[in-house]
mmCIF file as gemmi writes it, N, C-alpha and C atoms, coordinates in Angstrom:
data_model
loop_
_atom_site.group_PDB
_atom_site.id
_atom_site.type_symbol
_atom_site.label_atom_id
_atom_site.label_alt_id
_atom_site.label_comp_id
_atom_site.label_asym_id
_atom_site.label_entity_id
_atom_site.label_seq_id
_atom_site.pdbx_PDB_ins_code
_atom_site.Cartn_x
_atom_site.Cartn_y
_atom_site.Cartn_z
_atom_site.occupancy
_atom_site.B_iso_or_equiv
_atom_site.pdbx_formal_charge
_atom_site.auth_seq_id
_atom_site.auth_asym_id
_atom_site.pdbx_PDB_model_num
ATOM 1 N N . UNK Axp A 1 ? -11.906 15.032 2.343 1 0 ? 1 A 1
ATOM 2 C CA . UNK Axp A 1 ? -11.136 15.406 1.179 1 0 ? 1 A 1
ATOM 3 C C . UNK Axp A 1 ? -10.816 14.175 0.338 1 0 ? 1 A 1
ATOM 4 N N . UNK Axp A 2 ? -10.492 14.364 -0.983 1 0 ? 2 A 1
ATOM 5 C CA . UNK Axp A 2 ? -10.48 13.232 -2.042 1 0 ? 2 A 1
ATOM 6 C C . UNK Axp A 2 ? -9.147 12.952 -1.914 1 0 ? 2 A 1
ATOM 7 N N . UNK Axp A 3 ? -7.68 13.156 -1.352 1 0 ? 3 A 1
ATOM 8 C CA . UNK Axp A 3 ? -6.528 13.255 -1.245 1 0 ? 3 A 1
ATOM 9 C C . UNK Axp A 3 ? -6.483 11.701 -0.037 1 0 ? 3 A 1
ATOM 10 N N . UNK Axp A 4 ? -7.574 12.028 0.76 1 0 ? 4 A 1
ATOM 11 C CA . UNK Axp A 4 ? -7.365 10.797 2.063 1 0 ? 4 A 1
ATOM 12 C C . UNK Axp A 4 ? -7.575 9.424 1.778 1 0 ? 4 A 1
ATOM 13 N N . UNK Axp A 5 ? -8.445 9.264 0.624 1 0 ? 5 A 1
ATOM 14 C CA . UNK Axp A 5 ? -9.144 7.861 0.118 1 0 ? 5 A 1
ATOM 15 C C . UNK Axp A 5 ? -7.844 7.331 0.013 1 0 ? 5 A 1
ATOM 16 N N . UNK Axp A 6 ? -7.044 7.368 -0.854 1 0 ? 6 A 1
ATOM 17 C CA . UNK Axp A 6 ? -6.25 6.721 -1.231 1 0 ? 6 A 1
ATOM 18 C C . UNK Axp A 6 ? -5.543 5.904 -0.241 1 0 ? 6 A 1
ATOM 19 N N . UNK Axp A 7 ? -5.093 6.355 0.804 1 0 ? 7 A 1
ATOM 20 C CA . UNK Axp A 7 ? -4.383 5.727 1.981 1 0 ? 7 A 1
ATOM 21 C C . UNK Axp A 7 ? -5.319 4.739 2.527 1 0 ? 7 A 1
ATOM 22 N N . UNK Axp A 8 ? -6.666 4.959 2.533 1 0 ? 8 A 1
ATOM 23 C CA . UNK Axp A 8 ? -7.629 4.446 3.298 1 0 ? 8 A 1
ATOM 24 C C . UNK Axp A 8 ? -7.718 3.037 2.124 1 0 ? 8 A 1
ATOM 25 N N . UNK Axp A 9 ? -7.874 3.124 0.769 1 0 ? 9 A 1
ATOM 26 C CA . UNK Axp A 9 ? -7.959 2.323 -0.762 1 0 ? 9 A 1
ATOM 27 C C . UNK Axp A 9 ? -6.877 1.414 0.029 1 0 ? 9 A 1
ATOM 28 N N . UNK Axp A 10 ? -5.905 1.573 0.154 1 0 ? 10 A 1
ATOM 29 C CA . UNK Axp A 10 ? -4.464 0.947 0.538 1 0 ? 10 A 1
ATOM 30 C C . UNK Axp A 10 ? -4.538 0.007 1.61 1 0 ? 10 A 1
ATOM 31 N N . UNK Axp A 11 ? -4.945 0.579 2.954 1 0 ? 11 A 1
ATOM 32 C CA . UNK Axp A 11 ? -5.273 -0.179 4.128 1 0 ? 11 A 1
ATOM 33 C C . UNK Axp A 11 ? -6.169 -0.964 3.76 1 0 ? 11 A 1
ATOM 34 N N . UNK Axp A 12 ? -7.546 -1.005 3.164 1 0 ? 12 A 1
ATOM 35 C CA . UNK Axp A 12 ? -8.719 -1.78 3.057 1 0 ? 12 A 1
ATOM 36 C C . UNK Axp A 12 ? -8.331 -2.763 1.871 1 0 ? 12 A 1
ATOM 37 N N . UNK Axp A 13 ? -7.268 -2.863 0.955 1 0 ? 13 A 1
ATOM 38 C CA . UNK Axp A 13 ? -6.771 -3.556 -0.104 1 0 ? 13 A 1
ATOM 39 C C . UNK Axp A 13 ? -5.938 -4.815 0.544 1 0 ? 13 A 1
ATOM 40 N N . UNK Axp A 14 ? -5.086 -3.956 1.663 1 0 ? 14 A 1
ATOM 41 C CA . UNK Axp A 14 ? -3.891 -4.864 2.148 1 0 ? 14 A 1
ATOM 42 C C . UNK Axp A 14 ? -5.058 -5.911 3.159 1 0 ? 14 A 1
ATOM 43 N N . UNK Axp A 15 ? -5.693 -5.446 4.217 1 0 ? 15 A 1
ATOM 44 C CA . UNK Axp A 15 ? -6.504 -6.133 4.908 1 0 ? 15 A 1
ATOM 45 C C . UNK Axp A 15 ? -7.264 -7.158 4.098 1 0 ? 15 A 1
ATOM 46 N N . UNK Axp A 16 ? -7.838 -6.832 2.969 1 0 ? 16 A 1
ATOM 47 C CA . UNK Axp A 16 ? -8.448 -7.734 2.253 1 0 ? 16 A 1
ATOM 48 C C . UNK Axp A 16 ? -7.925 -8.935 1.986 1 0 ? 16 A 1
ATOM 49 N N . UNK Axp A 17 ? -6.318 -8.976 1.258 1 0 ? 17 A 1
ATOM 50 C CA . UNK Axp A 17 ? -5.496 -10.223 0.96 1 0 ? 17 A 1
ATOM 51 C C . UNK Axp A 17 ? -5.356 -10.596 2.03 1 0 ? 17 A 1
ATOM 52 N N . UNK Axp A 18 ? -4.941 -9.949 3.603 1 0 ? 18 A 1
ATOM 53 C CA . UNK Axp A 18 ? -4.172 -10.869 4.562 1 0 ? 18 A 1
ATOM 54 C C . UNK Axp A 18 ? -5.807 -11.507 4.97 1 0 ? 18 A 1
ATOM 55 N N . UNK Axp A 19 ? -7.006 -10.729 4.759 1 0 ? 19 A 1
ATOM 56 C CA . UNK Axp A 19 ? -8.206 -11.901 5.57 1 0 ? 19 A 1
ATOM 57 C C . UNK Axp A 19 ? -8.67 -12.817 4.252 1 0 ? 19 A 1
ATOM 58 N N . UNK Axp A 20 ? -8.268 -12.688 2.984 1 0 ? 20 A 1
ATOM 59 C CA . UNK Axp A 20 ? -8.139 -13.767 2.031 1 0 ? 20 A 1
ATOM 60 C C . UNK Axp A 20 ? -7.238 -15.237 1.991 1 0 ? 20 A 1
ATOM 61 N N . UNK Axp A 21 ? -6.187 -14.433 2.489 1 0 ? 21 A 1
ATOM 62 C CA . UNK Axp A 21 ? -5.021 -15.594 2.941 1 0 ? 21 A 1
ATOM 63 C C . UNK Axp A 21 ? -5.164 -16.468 3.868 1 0 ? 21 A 1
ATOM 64 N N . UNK Axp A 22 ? -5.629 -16.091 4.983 1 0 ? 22 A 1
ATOM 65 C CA . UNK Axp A 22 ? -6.8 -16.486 6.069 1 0 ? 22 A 1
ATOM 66 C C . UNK Axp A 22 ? -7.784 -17.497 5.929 1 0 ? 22 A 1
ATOM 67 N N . UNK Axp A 23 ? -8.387 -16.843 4.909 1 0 ? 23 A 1
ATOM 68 C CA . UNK Axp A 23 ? -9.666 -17.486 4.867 1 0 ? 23 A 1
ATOM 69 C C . UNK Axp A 23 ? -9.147 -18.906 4.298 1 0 ? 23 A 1
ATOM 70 N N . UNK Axp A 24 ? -8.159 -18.624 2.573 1 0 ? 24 A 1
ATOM 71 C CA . UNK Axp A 24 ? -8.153 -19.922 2.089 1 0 ? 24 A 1
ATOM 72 C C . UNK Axp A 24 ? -7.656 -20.746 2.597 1 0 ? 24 A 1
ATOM 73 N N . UNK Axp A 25 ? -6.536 -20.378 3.456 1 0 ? 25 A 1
ATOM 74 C CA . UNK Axp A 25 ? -5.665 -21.902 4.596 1 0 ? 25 A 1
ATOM 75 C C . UNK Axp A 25 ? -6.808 -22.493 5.579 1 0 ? 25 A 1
ATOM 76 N N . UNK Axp A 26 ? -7.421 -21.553 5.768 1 0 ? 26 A 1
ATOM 77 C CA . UNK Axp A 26 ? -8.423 -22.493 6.318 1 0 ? 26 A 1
ATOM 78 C C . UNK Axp A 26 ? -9.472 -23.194 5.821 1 0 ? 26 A 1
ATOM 79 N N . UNK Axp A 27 ? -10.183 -22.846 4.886 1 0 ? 27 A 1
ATOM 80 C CA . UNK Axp A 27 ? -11.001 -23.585 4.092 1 0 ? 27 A 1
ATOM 81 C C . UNK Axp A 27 ? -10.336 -25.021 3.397 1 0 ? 27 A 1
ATOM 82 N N . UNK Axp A 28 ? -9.045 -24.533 3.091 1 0 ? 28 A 1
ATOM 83 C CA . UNK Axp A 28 ? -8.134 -26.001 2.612 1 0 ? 28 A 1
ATOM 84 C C . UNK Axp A 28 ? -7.837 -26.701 3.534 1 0 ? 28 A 1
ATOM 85 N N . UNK Axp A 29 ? -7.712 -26.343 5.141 1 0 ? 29 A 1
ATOM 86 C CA . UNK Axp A 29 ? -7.091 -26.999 6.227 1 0 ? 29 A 1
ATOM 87 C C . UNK Axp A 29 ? -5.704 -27.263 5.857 1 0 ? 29 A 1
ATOM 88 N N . UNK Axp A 30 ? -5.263 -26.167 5.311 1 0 ? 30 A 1
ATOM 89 C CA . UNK Axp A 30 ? -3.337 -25.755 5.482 1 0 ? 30 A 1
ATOM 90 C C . UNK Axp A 30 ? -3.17 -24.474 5.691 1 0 ? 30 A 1
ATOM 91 N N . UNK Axp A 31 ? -2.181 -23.866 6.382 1 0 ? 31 A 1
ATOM 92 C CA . UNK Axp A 31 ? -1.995 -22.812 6.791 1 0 ? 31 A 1
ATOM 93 C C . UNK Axp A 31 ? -0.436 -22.971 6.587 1 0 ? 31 A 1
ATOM 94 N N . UNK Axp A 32 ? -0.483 -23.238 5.332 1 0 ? 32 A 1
ATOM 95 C CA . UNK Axp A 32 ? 0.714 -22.723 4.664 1 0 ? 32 A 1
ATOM 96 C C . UNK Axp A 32 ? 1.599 -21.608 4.661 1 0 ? 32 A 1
ATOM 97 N N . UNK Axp A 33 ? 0.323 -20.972 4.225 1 0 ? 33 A 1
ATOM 98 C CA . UNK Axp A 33 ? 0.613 -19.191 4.055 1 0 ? 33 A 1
ATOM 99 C C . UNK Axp A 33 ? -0.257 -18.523 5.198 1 0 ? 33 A 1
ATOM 100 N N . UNK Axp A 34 ? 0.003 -17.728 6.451 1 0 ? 34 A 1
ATOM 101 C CA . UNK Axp A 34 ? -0.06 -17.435 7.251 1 0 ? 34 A 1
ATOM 102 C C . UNK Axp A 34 ? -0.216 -15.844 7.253 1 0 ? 34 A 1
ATOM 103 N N . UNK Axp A 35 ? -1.522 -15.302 7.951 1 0 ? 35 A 1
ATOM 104 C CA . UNK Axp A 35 ? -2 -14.276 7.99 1 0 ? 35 A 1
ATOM 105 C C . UNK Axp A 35 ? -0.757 -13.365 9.42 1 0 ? 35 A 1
ATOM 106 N N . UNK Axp A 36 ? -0.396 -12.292 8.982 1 0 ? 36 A 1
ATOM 107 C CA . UNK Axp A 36 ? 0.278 -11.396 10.142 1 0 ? 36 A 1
ATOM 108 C C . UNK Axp A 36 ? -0.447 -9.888 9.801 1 0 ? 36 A 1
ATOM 109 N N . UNK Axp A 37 ? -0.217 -9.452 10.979 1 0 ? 37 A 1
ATOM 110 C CA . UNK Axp A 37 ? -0.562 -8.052 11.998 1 0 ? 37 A 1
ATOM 111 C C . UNK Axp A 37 ? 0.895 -7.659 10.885 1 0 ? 37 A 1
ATOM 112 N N . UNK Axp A 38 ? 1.965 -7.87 10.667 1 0 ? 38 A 1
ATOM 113 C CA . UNK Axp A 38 ? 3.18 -7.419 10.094 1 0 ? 38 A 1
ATOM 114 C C . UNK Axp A 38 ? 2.759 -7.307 8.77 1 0 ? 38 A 1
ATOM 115 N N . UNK Axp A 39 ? 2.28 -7.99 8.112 1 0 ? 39 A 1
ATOM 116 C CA . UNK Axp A 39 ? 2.394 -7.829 6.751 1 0 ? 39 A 1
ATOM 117 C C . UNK Axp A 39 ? 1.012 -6.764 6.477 1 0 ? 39 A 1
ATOM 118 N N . UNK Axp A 40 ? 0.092 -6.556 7.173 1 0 ? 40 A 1
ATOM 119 C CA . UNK Axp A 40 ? -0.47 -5.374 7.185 1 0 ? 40 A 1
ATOM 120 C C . UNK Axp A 40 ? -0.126 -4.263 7.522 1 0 ? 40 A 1
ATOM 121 N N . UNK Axp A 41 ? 1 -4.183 8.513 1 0 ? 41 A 1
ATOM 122 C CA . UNK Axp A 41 ? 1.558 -3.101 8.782 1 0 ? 41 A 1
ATOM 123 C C . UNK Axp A 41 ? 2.546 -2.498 7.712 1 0 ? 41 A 1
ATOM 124 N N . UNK Axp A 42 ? 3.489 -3.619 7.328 1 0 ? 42 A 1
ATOM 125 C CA . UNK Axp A 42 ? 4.743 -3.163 6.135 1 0 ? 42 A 1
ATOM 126 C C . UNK Axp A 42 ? 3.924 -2.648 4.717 1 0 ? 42 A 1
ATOM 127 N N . UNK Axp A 43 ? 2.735 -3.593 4.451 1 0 ? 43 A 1
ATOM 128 C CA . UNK Axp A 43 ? 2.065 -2.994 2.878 1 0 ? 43 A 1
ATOM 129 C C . UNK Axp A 43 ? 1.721 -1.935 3.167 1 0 ? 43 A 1
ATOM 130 N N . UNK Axp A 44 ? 0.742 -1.437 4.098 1 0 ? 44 A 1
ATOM 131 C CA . UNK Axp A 44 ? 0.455 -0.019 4.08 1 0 ? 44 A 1
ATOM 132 C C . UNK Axp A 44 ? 1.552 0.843 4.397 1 0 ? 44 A 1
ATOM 133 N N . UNK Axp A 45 ? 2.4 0.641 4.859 1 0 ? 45 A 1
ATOM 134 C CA . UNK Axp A 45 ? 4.048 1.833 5.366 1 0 ? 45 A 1
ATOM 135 C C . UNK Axp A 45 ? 3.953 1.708 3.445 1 0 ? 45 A 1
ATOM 136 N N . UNK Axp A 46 ? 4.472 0.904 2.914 1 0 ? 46 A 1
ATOM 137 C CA . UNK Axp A 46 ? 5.174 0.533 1.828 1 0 ? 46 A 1
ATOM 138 C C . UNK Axp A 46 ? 4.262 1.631 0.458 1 0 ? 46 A 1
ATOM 139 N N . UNK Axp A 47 ? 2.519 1.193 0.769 1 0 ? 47 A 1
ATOM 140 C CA . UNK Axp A 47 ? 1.852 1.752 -0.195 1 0 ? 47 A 1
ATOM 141 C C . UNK Axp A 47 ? 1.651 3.483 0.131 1 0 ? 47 A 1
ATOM 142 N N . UNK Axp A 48 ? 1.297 3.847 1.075 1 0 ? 48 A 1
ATOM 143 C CA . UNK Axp A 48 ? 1.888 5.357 1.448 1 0 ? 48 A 1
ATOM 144 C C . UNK Axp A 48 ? 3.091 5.856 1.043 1 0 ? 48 A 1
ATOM 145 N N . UNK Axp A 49 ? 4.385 5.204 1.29 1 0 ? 49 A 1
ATOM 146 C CA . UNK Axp A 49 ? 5.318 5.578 0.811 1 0 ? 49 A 1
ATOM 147 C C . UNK Axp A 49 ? 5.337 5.979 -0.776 1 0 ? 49 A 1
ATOM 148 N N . UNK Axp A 50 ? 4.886 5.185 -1.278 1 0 ? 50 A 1
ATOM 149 C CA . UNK Axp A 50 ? 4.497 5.177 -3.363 1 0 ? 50 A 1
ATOM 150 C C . UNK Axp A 50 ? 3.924 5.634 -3.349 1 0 ? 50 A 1
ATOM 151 N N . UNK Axp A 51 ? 2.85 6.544 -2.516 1 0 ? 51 A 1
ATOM 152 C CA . UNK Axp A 51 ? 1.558 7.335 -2.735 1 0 ? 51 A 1
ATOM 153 C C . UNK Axp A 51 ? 2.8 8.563 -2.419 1 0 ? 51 A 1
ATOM 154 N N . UNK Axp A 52 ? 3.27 8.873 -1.255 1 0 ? 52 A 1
ATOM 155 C CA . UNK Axp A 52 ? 3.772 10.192 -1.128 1 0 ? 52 A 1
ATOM 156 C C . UNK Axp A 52 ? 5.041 10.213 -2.529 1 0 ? 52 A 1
ATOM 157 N N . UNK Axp A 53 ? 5.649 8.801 -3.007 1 0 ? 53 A 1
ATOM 158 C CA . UNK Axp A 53 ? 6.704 9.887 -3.959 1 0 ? 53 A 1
ATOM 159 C C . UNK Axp A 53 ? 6.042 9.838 -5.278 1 0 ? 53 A 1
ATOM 160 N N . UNK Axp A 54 ? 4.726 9.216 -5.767 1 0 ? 54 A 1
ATOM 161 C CA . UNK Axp A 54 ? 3.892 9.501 -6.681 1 0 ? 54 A 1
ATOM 162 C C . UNK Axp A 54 ? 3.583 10.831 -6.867 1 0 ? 54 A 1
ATOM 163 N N . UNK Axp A 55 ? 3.298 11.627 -5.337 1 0 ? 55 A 1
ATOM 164 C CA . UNK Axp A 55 ? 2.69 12.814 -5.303 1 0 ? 55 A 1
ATOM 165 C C . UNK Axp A 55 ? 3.634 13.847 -5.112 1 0 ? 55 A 1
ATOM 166 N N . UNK Axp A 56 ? 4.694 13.36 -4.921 1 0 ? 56 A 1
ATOM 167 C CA . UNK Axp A 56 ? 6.045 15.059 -5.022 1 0 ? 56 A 1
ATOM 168 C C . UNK Axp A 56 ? 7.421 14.332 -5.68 1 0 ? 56 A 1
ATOM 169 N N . UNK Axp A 57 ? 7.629 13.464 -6.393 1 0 ? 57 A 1
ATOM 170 C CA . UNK Axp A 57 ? 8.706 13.342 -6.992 1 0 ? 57 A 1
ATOM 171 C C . UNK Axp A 57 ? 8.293 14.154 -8.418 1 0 ? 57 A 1
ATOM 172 N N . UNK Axp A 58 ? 7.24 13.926 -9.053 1 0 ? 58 A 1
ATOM 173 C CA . UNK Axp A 58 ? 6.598 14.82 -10.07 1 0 ? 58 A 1
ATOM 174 C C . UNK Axp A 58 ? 7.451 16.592 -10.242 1 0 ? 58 A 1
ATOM 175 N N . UNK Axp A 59 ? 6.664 16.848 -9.028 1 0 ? 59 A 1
ATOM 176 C CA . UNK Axp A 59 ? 6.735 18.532 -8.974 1 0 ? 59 A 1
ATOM 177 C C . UNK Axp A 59 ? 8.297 18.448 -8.6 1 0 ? 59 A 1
ATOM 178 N N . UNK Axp A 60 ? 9.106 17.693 -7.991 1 0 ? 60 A 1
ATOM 179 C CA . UNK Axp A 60 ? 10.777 18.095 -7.843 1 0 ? 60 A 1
ATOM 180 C C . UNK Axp A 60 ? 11.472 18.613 -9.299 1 0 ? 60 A 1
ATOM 181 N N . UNK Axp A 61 ? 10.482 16.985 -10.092 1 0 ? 61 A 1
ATOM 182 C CA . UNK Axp A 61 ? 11.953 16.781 -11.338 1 0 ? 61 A 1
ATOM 183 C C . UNK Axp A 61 ? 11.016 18.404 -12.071 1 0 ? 61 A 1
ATOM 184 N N . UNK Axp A 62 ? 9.922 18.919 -11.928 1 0 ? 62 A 1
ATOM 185 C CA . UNK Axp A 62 ? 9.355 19.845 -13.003 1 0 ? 62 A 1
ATOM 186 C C . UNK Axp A 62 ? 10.514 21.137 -12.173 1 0 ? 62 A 1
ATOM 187 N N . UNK Axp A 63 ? 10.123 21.363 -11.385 1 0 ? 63 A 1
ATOM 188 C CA . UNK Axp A 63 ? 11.192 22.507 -10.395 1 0 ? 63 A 1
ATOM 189 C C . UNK Axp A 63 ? 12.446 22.477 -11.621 1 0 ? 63 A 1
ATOM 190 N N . UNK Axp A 64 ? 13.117 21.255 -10.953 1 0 ? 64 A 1
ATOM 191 C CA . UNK Axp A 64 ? 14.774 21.248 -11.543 1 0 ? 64 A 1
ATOM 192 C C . UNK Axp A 64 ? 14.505 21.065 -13.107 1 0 ? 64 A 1
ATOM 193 N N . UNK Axp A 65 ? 13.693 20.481 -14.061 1 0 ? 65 A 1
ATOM 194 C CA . UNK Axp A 65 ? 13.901 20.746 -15.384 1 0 ? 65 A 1
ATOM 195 C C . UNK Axp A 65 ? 13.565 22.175 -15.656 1 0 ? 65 A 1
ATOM 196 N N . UNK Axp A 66 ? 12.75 23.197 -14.895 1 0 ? 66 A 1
ATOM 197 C CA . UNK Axp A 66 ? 12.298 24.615 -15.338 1 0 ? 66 A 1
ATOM 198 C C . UNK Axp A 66 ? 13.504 25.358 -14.965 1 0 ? 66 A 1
ATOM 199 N N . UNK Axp A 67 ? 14.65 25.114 -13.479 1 0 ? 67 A 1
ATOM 200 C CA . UNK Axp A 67 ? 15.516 25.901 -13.125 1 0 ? 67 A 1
ATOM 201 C C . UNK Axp A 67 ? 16.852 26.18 -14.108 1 0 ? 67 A 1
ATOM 202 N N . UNK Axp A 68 ? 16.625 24.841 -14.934 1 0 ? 68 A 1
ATOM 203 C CA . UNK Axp A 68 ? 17.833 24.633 -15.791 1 0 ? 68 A 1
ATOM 204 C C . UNK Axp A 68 ? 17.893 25.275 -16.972 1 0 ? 68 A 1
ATOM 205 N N . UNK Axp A 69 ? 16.353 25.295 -17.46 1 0 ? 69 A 1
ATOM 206 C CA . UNK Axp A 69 ? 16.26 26.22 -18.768 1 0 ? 69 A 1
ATOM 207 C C . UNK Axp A 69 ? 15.941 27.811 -18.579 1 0 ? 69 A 1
């Protein structure tokens, strides 16, 4: 279904920067900025979260502006 990409867009986005971040501390030989298992975990919680109230805060406020008139 076309509904699932998006979450999947999200995970493969966040993975990308943390093995970018990765890559460049090491190519510079500083590890300044430091790759985590956490910060892949919190972006995707974080980007799902904006995906689910993208996808039903919409239809709430249409509900309550139609109930009122």
């Amino acid at each position: 279904k076309k509904k699932y990409i998006y979450p999947l867009i999200c995970f493969c986005l966040t993975a990308a920067i943390e093995c970018l971040q990765f890559l460049i501390g090491f190519l510079l030989n500083t590890f300044y900025r430091t790759s985590d298992i956490d910060d892949i975990i919190l972006n995707f919680t974080g980007a799902v979260i904006g995906l689910l109230i993208c996808r039903f805060l919409p239809e709430r406020i249409k509900k309550r502006f139609e109930s009122s008139h």
